[in-house]
FIVEXVO-336875 format. One line per 5 residues: number of its first residue (from 1); their letters; for each residue x, y negated, z of C-alpha. Coordinates in steps of 0.001 Angstrom, whole numbers, plus 500000, padded with zeros to 6 digits. Example, Ala and Ser with C-alpha at 12.3 -4.5 7.8 and 13.67 -1.06 7.14 Angstrom:
BEGIN
1 = AS = 512300,504500,507800  513670,501060,507140
REM end
This chain:
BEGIN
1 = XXXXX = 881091,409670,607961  882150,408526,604353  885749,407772,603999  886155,404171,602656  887813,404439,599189
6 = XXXXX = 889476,401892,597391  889107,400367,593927  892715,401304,592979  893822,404180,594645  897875,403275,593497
11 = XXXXX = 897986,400008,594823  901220,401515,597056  902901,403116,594494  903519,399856,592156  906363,397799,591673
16 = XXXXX = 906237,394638,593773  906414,392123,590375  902975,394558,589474  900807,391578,592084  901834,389170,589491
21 = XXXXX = 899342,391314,587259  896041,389388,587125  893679,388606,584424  893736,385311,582555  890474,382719,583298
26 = XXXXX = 890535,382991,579417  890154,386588,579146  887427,386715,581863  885475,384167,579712  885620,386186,576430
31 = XXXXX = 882671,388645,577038  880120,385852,577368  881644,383248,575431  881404,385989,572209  877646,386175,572204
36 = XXXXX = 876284,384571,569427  873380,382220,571533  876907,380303,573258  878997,377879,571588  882175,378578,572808
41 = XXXXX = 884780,375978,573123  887133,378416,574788  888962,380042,573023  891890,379411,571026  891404,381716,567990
46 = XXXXX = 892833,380566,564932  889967,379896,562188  891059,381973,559095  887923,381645,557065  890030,378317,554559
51 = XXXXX = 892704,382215,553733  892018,383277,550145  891427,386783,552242  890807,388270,547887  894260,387151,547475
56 = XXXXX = 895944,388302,550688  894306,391232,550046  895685,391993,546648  899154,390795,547953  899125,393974,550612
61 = XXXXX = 898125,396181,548277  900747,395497,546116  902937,395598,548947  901985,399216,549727  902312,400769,546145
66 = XXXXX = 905702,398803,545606  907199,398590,548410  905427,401503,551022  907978,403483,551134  910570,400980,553163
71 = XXXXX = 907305,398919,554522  906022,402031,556700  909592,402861,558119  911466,402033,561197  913499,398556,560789
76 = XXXXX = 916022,397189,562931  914936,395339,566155  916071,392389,565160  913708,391974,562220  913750,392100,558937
81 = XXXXX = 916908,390103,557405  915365,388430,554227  911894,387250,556554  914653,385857,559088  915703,383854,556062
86 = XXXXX = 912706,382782,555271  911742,381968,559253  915016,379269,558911  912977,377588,555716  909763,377009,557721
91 = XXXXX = 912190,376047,561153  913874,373402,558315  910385,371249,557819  911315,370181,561334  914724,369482,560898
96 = XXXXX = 916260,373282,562388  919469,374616,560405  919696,377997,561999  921037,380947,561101  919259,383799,560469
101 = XXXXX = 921941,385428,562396  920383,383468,565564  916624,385005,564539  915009,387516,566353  911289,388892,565545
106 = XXXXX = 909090,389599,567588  905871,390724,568145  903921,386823,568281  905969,384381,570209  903913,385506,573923
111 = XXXXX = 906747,388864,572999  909361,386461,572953  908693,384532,575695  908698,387991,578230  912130,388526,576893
116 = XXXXX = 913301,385555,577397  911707,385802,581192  912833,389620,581345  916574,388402,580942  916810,385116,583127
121 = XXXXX = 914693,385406,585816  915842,387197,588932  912891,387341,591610  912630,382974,593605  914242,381878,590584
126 = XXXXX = 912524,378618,589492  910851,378037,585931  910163,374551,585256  906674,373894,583350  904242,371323,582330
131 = XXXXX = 901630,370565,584491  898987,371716,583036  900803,374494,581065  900146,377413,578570  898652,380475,580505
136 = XXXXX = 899983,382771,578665  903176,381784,579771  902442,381379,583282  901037,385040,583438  904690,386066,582169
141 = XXXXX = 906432,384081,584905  904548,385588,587675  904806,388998,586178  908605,388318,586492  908207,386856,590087
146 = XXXXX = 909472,383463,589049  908396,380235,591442  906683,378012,588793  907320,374149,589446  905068,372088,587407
151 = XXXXX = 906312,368475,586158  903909,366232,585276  903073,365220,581466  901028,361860,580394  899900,361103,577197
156 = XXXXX = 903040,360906,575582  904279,364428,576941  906341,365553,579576  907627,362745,581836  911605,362232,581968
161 = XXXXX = 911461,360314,585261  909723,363141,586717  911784,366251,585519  914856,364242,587041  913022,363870,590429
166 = XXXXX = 912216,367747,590546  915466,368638,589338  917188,366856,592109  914878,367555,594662  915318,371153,593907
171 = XXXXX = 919120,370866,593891  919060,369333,597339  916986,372421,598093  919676,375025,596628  916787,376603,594775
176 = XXXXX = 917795,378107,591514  915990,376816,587984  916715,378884,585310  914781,377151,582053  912312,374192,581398
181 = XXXXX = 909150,375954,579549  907819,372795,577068  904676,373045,574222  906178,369823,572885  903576,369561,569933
186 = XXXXX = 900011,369302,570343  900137,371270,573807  898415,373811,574875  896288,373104,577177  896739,369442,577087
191 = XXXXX = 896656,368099,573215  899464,365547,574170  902760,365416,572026  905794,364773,573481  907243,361019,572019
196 = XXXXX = 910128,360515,570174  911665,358493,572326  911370,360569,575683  912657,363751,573461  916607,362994,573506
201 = XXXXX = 915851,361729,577092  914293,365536,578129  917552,367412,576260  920098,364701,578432  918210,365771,581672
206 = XXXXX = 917904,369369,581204  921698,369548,579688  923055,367483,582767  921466,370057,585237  922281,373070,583296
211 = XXXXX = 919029,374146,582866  917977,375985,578921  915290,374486,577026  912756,377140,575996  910439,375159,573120
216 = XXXXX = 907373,376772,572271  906293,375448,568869  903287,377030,567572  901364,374169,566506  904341,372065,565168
221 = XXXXX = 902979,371788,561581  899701,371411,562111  899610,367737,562677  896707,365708,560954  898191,361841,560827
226 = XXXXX = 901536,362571,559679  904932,365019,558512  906089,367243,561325  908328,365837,563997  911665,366937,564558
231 = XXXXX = 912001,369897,566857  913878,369147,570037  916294,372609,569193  916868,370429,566039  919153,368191,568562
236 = XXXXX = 920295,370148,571017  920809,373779,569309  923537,375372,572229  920358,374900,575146  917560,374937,573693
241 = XXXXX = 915795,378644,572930  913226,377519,569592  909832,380108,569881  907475,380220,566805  904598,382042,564905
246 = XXXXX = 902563,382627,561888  899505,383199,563826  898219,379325,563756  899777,379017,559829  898846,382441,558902
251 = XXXXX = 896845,384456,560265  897500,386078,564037  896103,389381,563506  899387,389993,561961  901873,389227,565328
256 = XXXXX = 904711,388330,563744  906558,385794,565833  910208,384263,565989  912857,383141,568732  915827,381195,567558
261 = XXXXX = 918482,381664,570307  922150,380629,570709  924168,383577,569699  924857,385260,573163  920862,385077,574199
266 = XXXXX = 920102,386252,571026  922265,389589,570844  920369,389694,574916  916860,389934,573393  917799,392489,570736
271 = XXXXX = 918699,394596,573515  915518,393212,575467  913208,394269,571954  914956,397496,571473  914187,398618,575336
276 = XXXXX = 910591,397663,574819  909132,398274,571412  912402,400200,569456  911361,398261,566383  908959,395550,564973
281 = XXXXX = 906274,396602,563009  907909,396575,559457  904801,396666,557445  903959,393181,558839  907030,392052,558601
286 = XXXXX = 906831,392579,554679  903496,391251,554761  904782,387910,556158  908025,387964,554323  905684,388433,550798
291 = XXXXX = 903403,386254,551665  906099,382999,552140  907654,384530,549036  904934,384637,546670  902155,382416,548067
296 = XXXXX = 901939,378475,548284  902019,378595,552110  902908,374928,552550  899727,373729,550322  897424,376558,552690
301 = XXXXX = 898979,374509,556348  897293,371737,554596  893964,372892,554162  894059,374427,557520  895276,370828,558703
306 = XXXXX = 892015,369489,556899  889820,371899,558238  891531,371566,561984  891228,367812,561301  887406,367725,560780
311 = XXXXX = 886602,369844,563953  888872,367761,565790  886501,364434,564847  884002,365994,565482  884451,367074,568615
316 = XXXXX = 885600,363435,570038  882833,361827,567925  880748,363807,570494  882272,363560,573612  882643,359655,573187
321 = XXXXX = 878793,359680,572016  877569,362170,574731  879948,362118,577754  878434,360444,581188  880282,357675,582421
326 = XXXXX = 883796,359095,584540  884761,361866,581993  887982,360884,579954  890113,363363,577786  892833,363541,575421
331 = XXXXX = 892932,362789,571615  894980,365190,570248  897183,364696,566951  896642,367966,565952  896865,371520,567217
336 = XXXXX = 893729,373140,568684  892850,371273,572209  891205,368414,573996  891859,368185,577613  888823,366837,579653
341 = XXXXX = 888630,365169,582701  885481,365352,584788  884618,362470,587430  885655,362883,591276  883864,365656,592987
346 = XXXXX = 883024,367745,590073  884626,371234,590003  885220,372743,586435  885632,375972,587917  882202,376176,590171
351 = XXXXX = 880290,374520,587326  881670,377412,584722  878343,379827,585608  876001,376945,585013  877332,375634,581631
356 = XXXXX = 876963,379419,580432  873517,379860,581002  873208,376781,579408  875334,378567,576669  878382,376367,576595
361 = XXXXX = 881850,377778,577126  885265,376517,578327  888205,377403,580317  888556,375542,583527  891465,373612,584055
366 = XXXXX = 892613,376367,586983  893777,378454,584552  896624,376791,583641  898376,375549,586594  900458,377768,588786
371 = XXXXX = 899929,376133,592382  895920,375523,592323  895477,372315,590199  892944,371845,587859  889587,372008,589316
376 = XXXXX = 888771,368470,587662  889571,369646,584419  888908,371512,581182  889933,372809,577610  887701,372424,575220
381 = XXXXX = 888746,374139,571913  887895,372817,568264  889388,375421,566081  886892,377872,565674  883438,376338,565511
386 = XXXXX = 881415,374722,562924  881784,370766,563608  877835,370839,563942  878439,374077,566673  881140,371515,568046
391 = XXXXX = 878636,368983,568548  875957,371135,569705  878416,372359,572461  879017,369133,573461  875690,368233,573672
396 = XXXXX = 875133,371156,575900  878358,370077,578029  877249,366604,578677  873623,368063,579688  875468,370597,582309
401 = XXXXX = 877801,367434,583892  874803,364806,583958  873212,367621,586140  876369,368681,588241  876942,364799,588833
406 = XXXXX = 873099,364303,590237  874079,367146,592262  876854,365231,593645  875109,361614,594232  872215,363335,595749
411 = XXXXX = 873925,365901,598049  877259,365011,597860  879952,367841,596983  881501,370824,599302  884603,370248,596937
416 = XXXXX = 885496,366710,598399  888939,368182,599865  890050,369447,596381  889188,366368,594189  891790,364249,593065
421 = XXXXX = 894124,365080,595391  895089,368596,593997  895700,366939,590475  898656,365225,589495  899408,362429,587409
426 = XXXXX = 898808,363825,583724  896506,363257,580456  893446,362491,582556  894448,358374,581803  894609,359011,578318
REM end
């Protein structure tokens, strides 16, 4: 008789918060969304081909003869003090005056944002998030064994009237919620920018209930029909905890990130860095910190705001040419993301297979909810491709959803139970 054996022999022996451990939908797509016959509009990889990569180049190897010495050595886990300085300048074009006392580096902003989780969330605590919402985040909170809560978001951003209603209801429960997690700019998954006018609204609500503000900003400044908007830590700097990176203005393969933090929090994630990495790499550090020094960096946001720009066109140029009758999505100011919405009884998730062997990629909407929402949507991502790949993607798309939607009409669908009524109210009216 042959003993049964299981695929992971040490599934006893790990830490309870280890279940919260599973791959992204994202990562799961990358091995067939990377072959060259699919045009992927999955992933969110910054494009860095508009970099003068000569001049970069020549920068780090500058860097290295002048500099090497200090550049290859341990550095405080803070970060390095004159980059911090130079973090507040870029923080300034949205109207933050921090100190760079209040910075803390970190290794992208994802390194940040398991700190911050790693030092306010006790197991059942609640995290508040957009529904949809970043998966990268949500893969944090459950690694922490926080109880997500979405609030819904429309196409002017989260939605005050609903953050009050959870907030009380959750009161009324006794249920603890430790921080609102908001993509206020250009969001990922969603493309939808949180107004003006609901923004002082959010910071009243979330300061009433005693509940931090973590922003996650790393598309702020890549906006294509006007100047950055004001940061919401710009108004409300005591509770609100400002994340930000160079990967979408620079390049990513660098991971330098940022969290600006009230005082107390921030002398919390030094301690948090210190336990988990010693130091930040210093040789990046100095690459960044050279780079804002000597380069015109604000001139090189604007090409890549030109170049995002053009893909973004040229995606909904497509979709409004191509897409059957049913689908809406979002029309994004900037960032990387469109947010589609597929007609009732079509499942983003079930239809994934099929629009890869008709070499198409995307991430179903699943991904990026917490609860099971999402099977009527997708994110389809401009940043990378060619617009003429963009279009030929999207051609390929609305050939795969014409056929899932003849499916439907002639046999009906098995996913009638989990149409609309597992989605809330979001970007799908947009």
């Amino acid at each position: 008789m042959h003993q049964h054996t299981r695929t992971d022999p040490y599934t006893d022996r790990y830490a309870a918060r280890a279940a919260g451990m599973v791959p992204s939908e994202i990562r799961a797509l990358f091995a067939v969304a990377s072959r060259p016959e699919v045009v992927s509009l999955a992933g969110g990889m910054p494009n860095i081909t508009a970099l003068p990569l000569d001049v970069v180049g020549d920068m780090l190897g500058e860097l290295t003869r002048r500099r090497g010495t200090e550049a290859l050595q341990y550095a405080s886990a803070q970060g390095d003090p004159e980059l911090r300085a130079r973090i507040c300048e870029v923080m300034a074009l949205e109207g933050v005056h921090g100190s760079p006392d209040d910075v803390i580096v970190t290794v992208g902003s994802q390194q940040a944002l398991d700190m911050i989780t790693r030092i306010f969330i006790d197991p059942g605590d609640v995290v508040l998030a957009e529904a949809p919402s970043y998966v990268g985040a949500l893969g944090t909170f459950a690694m922490y064994q926080a109880d997500v809560v979405h609030v819904p978001l429309d196409e002017d951003g989260l939605i005050p009237a609903a953050l009050r209603e959870t907030l009380e209801r959750l009161r009324k429960e006794g249920r603890r919620v430790k921080f609102l997690y908001t993509v206020p700019n250009f969001q990922n998954p969603a493309g939808v920018t949180l107004s003006e006018t609901r923004r002082a609204e959010i910071l009243a609500i979330c300061a009433a209930h005693q509940v931090l503000v973590v922003e996650d900003n790393p598309y702020g400044l890549l906006g294509f029909d006007r100047e950055p908007m004001r940061a919401l830590r710009a108004d409300d700097p005591d509770n609100v905890i400002y994340l930000g990176s160079f990967s979408k203005t620079f390049a990513p393969g660098f991971r330098v990130g940022w969290a600006l933090a009230p005082h107390a929090i921030r002398a919390k994630l030094v301690l948090a860095a210190e336990s988990a990495i010693l130091c930040h790499s210093s040789f990046t550090q100095f690459a960044v910190r050279e780079y804002l020094a000597t380069q015109p960096w604000q001139q090189q946001i604007k090409s890549f705001r030109v170049m995002y720009a053009e893909r973004r066109d040229a995606m909904l140029e497509s979709l409004e040419a191509l897409m059957p009758d049913g689908c809406t999505w979002t029309r994004p100011g900037g960032g990387f993301f469109v947010w589609l919405t597929l007609p009732e009884g079509l499942d983003s998730k079930a239809m994934a297979p099929r629009a890869i062997a008709e070499r198409v990629a995307y991430v179903p909407g699943t991904g990026f909810y917490a609860d099971g929402q999402g099977r009527r949507h997708m994110r389809l991502s401009y940043c990378y491709p060619e617009p003429d790949r963009i279009r030929e993607g999207v051609r390929r798309l609305a050939g795969v959803i014409e056929r899932e939607l003849q499916m439907r009409d002639t046999f009906g669908t098995a996913r009638a139970r989990e149409r609309g009524g597992v989605d809330t109210p979001g970007p799908e009216t947009c």
